[in-house]
C-alpha positions as CSV (number, residue, x, y, z in Angstrom):
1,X,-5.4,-6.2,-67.0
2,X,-2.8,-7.1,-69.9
3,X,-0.8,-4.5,-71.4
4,X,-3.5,-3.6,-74.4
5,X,-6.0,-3.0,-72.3
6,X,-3.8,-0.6,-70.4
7,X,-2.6,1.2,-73.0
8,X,-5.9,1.8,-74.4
9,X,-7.1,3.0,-70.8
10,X,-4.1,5.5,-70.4
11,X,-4.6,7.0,-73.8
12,X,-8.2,7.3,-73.0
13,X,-7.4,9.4,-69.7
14,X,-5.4,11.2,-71.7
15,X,-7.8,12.6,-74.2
16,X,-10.7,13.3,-71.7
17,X,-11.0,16.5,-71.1
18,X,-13.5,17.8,-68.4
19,X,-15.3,14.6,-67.9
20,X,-11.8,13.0,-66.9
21,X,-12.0,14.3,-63.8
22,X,-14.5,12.5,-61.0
23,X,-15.4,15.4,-58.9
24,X,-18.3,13.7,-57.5
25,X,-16.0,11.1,-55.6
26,X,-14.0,14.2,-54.0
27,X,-14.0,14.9,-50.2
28,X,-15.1,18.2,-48.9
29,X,-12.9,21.0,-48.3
30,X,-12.7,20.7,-44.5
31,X,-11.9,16.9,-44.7
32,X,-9.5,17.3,-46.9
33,X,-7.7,19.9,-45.0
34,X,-7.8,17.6,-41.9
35,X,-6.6,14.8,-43.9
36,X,-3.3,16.8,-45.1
37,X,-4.2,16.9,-48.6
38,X,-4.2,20.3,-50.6
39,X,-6.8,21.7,-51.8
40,X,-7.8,22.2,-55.5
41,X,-6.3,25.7,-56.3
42,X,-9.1,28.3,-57.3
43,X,-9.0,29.4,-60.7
44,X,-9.5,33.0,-59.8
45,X,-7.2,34.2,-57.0
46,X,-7.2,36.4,-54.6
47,X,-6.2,39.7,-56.4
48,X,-3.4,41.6,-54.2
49,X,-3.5,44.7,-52.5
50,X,-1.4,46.5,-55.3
51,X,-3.2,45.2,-58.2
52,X,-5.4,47.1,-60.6
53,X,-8.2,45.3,-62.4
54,X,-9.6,46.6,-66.1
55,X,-13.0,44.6,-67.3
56,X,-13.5,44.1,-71.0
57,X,-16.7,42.5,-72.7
58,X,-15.5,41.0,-75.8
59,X,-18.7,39.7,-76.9
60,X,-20.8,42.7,-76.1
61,X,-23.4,41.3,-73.6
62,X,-23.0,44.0,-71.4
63,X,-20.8,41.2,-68.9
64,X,-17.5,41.2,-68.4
65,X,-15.7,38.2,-69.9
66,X,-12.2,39.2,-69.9
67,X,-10.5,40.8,-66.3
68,X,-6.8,42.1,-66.7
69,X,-4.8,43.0,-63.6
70,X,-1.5,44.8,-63.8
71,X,0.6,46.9,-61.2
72,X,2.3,49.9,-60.8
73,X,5.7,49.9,-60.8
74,X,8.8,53.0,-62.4
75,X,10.2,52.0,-65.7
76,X,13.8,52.5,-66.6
77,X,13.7,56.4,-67.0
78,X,11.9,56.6,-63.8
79,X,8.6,56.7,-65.3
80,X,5.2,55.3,-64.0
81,X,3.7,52.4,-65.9
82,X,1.1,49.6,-65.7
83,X,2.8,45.9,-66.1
84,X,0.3,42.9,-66.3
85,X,0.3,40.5,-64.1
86,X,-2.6,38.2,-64.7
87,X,-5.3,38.1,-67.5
88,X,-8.6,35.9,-66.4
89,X,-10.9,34.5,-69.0
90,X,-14.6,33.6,-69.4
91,X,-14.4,31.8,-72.5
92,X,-18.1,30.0,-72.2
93,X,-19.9,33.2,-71.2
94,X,-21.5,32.2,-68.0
95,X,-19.9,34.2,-66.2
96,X,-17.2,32.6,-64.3
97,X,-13.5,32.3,-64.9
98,X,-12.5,29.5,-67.1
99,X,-8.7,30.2,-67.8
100,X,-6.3,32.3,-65.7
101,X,-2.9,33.3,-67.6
102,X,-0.2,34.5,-65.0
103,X,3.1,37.0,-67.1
104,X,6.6,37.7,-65.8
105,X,8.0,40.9,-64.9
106,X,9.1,40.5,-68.7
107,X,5.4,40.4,-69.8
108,X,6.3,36.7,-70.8
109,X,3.6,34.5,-70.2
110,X,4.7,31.8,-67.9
111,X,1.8,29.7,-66.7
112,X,-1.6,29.0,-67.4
113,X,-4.4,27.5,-65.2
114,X,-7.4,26.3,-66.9
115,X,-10.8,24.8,-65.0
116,X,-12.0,22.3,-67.6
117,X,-15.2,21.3,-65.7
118,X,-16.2,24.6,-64.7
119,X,-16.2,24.2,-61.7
120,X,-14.1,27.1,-60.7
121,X,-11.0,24.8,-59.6
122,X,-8.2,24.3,-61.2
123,X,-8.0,20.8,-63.2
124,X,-5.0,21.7,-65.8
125,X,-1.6,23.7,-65.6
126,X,0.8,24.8,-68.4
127,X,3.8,25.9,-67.7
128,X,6.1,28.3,-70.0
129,X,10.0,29.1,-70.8
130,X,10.4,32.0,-72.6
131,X,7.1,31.8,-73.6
132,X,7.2,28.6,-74.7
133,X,5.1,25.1,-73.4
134,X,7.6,23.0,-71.7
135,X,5.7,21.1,-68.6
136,X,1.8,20.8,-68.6
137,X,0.4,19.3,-64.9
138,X,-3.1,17.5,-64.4
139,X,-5.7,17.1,-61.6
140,X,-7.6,14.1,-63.2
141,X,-9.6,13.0,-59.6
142,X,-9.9,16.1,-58.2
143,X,-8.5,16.0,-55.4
144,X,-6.0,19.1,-55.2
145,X,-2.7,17.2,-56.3
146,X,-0.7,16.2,-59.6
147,X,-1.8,13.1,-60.9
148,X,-0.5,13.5,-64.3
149,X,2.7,15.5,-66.0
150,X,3.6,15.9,-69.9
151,X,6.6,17.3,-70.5
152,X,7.6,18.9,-73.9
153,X,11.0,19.6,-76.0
154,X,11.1,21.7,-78.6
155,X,7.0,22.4,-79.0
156,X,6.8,18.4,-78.7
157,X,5.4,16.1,-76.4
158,X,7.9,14.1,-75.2
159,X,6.9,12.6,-72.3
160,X,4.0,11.6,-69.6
161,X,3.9,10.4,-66.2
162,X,1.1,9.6,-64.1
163,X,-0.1,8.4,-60.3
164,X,-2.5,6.4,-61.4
165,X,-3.3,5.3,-57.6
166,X,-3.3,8.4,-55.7
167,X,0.1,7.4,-53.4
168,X,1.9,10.8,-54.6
169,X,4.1,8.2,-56.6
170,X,4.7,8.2,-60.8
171,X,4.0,4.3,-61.7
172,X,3.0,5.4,-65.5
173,X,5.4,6.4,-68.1
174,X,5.0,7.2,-71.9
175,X,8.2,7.9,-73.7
176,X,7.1,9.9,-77.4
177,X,8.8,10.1,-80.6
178,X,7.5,11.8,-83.4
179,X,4.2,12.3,-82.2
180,X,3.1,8.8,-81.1
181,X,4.0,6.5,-77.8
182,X,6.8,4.8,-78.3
183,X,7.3,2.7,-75.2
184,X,5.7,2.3,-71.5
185,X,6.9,1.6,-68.5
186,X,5.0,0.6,-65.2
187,X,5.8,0.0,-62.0
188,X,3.7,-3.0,-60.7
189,X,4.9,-3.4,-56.8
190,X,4.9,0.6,-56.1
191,X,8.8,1.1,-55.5
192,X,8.8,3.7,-57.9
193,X,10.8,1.8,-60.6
194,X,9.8,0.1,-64.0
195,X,8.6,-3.1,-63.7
196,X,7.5,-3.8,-67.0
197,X,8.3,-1.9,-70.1
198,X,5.9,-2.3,-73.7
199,X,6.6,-1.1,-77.1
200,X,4.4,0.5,-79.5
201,X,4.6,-1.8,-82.6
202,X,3.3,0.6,-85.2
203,X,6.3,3.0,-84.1
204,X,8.5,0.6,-84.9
């Protein structure tokens, strides 16, 4: 495949959203558990023994679309007080958790699962700093591990990396300056080092 086609591949991937991911190809549960491989994370945990949910229906339906958990904990004068932990969402209405939004003991939010096939897994993860996006991780087969990362400076994208055959292993880069792909790199023999390296001409 030349470098072109590539390209236009990667940035493909990239834009797909809940079709990107071939959940039809995915192993069951048990197998995948007997194989070693993780399994796709749930976008609706567990809630813990010390949690406290509150249901809201935002789009009055009578359903719930909007669960927030918080727990009990003193405050500096000693005081009792609720502190969110987690706020789940329903933003399609069917019923089922879409986007799960996990806050520090700061209230800060500091990660953010979304399911983008509604399947109830997790496909997409932000991740925060002081409230702000600085890593984003990608499920794009399905199969319970990382296959893509973006990673951010300042509010901007400034770089991807992606396992684009399923060996745990980056072989994909995309290096961004202001707002477009400026280079890539690929690693052709799978020693985790760029082989070949292609510039974005209009960037120049």
């Amino acid at each position: 495949m030349s470098s072109m086609s590539k390209w236009v591949v990667g940035l493909a991937l990239v834009g797909l959203c809940g079709c990107a991911s071939d959940k039809g190809a995915k192993q069951p549960e048990a197998a995948k558990k007997e194989a070693g491989q993780p399994a796709p994370e749930p976008i609706r945990p567990q809630p813990a023994s010390n949690e406290k949910v509150s249901e809201r229906d935002t789009n009055t339906d009578d359903k719930a679309d909007v669960w927030v958990y918080s727990v009990e904990e003193r405050g500096a004068e000693g005081e009792t007080r609720l502190r969110m932990v987690r706020k789940e969402l329903d933003i399609n209405w069917d019923g089922r958790v879409d986007l799960t939004t996990y806050y520090d003991a700061r209230g800060e939010r500091e990660r953010e699962a979304m399911d983008l096939d509604f399947d109830g897994k997790v496909d997409s993860v932000a991740f925060y700093e002081k409230g702000v996006n600085v890593r984003k991780e990608r499920d794009l087969n399905g199969d319970g591990r990382t296959d893509e990362w973006a990673y951010y400076e300042r509010g901007k994208l400034a770089r991807k990396e992606r396992d684009s055959t399923g060996d745990g292993r980056v072989d994909y880069w995309e290096y961004w300056e202001k707002d477009q792909v400026d280079r890539i790199g690929e690693d052709l023999d799978g020693d985790g080092n760029v082989d070949k390296w292609s510039r974005n001409a209009q960037a120049e």
